[in-house]
Residue, then its C-alpha position, 0 to 999 in steps of 0.5 A: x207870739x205878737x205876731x199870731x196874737x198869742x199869749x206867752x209865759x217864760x218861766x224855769x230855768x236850765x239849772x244845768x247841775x241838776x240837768x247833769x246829775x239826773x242824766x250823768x249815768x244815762x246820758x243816752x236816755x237824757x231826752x226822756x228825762x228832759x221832756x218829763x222835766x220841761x213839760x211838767x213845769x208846762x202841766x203845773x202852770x196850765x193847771x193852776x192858771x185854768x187851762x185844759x190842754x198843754x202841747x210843746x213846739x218839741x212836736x214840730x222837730x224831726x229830730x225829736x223822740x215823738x213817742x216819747x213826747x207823747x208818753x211823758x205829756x199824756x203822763x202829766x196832762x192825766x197828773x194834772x187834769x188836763x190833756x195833751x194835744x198831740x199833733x205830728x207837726x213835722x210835716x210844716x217843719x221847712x214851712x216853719x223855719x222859712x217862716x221864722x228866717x221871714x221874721x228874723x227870728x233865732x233859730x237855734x240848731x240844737x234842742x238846748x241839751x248841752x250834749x246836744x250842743x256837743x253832738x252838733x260841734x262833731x257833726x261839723x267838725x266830721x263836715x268840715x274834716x272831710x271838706x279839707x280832705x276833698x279840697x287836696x290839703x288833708x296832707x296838712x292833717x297831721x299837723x291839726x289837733x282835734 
């Protein structure tokens, strides 16, 4: 935010519990509950402290649900009285990561969502069994506990 001269507020917390007992019987349909979550906290800050808009940086990933970003922050921005900006940010996507790496930002490879997290350790581990198999020691699997 220094850098683009750019206000910024941190507020809430994860609460993980609560997470997981509004998700644990539908784990697939979690994201819906998470971007209605996240961004009514955003909505509730922007009305109280007099802003007019609210968007969210989920706009800028490919791996995000954009409609359903959408739906949920045209839902609260008309709840709270304001408006939504959407804007399909994607297309800068590699600009904004070559950029982040430039000024050594974090760049985290998941959203957040611990089930997220879990998607990206199978992912590799799929990546990284196959990469043993190919390099002639997938004899040695049998002996690997996954």
């Amino acid at each position: 935010s220094k850098e683009i001269g750019m206000k910024l507020v941190i507020g809430g917390s994860y609460d993980l519990r609560t997470f997981i007992t509004n998700v644990a019987d539908n784990i697939d349909g979690r994201c819906a509950y998470c971007y209605r979550v996240r961004m009514e906290e955003t909505a509730r800050y922007a009305a109280e402290h007099g802003y007019t808009h609210i968007t969210t940086t989920l706009l800028v990933s490919p791996y995000q649900d954009h409609e359903g970003i959408a739906r949920a922050g045209r839902a609260l921005a008309e709840r709270y009285g304001l408006t939504f900006l959407y804007r399909d940010f994607r297309v800068g996507f590699r600009q904004g990561q070559a950029k982040a790496r430039e000024l050594g930002l974090y760049m985290q490879k998941y959203c957040g969502c611990v089930f997220s997290e879990e998607e990206r350790y199978a992912k590799q581990i799929a990546r990284d069994r196959a990469a043993f198999q190919q390099s002639g020691a997938g004899e040695a699997e049998s002996f690997i506990k996954t």
